[in-house]
C-alpha positions in Angstrom: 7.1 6.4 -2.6 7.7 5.2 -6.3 5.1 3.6 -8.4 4.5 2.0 -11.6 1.3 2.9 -13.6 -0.1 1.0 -16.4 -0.9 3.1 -19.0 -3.4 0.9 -20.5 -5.8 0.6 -17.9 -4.4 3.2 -15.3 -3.6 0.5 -12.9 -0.6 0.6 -10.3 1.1 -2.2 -11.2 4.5 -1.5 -8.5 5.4 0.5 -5.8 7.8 0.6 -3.4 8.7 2.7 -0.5 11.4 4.1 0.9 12.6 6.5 3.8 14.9 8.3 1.1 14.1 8.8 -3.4 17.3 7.0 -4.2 17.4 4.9 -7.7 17.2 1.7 -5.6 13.4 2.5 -4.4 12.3 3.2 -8.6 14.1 -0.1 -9.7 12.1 -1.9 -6.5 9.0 -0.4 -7.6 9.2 -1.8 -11.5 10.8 -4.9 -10.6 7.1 -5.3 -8.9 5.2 -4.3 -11.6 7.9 -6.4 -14.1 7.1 -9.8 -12.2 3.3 -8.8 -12.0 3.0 -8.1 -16.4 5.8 -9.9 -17.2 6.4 -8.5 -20.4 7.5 -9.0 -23.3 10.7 -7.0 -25.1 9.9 -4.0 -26.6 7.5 -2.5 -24.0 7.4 1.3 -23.8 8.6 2.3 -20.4 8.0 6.5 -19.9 9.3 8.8 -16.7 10.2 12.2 -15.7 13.4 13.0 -15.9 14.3 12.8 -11.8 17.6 11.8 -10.9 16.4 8.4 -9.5 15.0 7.5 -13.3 17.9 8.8 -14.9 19.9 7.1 -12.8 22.6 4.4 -14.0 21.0 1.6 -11.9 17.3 2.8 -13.7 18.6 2.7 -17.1 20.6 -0.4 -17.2 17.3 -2.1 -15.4 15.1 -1.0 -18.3 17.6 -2.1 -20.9 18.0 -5.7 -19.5 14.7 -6.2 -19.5 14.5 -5.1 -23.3 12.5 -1.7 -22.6 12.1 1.5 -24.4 12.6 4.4 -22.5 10.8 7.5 -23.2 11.4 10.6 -21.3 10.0 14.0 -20.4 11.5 16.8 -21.9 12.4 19.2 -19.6 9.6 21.4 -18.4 7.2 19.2 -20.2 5.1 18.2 -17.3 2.8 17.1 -20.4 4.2 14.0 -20.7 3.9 12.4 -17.3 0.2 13.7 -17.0 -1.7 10.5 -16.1 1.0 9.5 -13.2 1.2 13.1 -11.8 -2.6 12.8 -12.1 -2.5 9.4 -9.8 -0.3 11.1 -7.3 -3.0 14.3 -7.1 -6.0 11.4 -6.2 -3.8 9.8 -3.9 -3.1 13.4 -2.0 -6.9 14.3 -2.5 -8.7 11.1 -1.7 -6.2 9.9 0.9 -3.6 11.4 2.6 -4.9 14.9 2.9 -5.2 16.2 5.7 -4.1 12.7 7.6 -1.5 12.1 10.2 0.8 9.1 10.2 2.3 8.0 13.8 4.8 6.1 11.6 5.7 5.3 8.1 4.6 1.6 8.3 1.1 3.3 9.0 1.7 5.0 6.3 2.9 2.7 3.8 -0.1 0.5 4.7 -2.5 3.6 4.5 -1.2 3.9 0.7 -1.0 0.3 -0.1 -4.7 -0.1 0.9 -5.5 3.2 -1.4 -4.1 1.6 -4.7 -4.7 -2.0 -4.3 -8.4 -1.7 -2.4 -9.3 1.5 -3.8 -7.7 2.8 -7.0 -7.1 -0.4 -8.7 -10.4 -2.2 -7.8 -13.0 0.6 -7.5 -11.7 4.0 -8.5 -13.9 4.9 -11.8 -11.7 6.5 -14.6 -13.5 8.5 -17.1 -10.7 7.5 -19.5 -11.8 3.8 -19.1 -15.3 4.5 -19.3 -16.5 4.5 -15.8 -14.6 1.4 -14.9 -11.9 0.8 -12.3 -9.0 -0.6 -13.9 -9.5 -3.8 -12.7 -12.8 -3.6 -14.2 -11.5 -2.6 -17.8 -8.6 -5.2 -17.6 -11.3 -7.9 -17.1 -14.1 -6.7 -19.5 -11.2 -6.8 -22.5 -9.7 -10.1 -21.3 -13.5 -11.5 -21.7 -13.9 -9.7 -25.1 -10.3 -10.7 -26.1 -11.4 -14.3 -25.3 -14.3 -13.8 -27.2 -12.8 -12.6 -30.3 -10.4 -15.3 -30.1 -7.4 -12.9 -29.5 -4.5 -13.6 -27.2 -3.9 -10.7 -24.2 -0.2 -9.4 -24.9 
């Protein structure tokens, strides 16, 4: 499994998965999150330094799409903190412990996690209490209110 997070309001914005980690299941999973944000140039686009994200396929995506790449140093596990921390709730509030018949089940399992779960009701200390769908929504409102456009 591969996954886009947000950094903003720690929401999974792509995933993908895949019976092998090969650079084609990372480029599915931010091609997700890519036609989800749609962003503009310039966004700041931060991984470890694993052979699918370093990969030629990975890079040239980013590039195309006018991102900045940032990545780990090695044996900085510092710098991709919040995802590890995603994939440490996902093991601890999901999958412990479970056993999947098959990987559809499994997939599905997952996919209910972060879009039913972590996305829409998962508090985050870092977002004051709020699920990231939660946040997202109280700044768009305050955004609107202040007259601001969202980026």
């Amino acid at each position: 499994m591969a996954a886009v997070l947000d950094l903003y309001a720690r929401r999974i914005v792509g995933w993908a998965s895949s019976a092998t980690m090969e650079s084609a299941l990372v480029c599915q999973a931010l091609w997700k999150a890519l036609n989800l944000r749609k962003p503009q140039a310039g966004l700041l686009h931060h991984s470890d330094r694993g052979v699918q994200y370093t990969s030629e396929a990975y890079q040239t995506l980013l590039n195309t799409q006018g991102i900045t790449v940032s990545l780990s140093r090695p044996g900085n596990c510092w710098d991709n903190a919040v995802m590890e921390r995603f994939w440490g709730s996902l093991k601890s509030e999901r999958t412990k412990g479970k056993h999947y018949w098959t990987r559809e089940e499994a997939k599905q399992d997952v996919a209910d996690y972060m879009d039913n779960y972590y996305n829409t009701k998962r508090l985050h200390a870092y977002l004051g209490y709020r699920s990231p769908a939660e946040y997202e929504s109280l700044q768009a409102a305050h955004d609107r209110l202040s007259g601001r456009q969202a980026a």
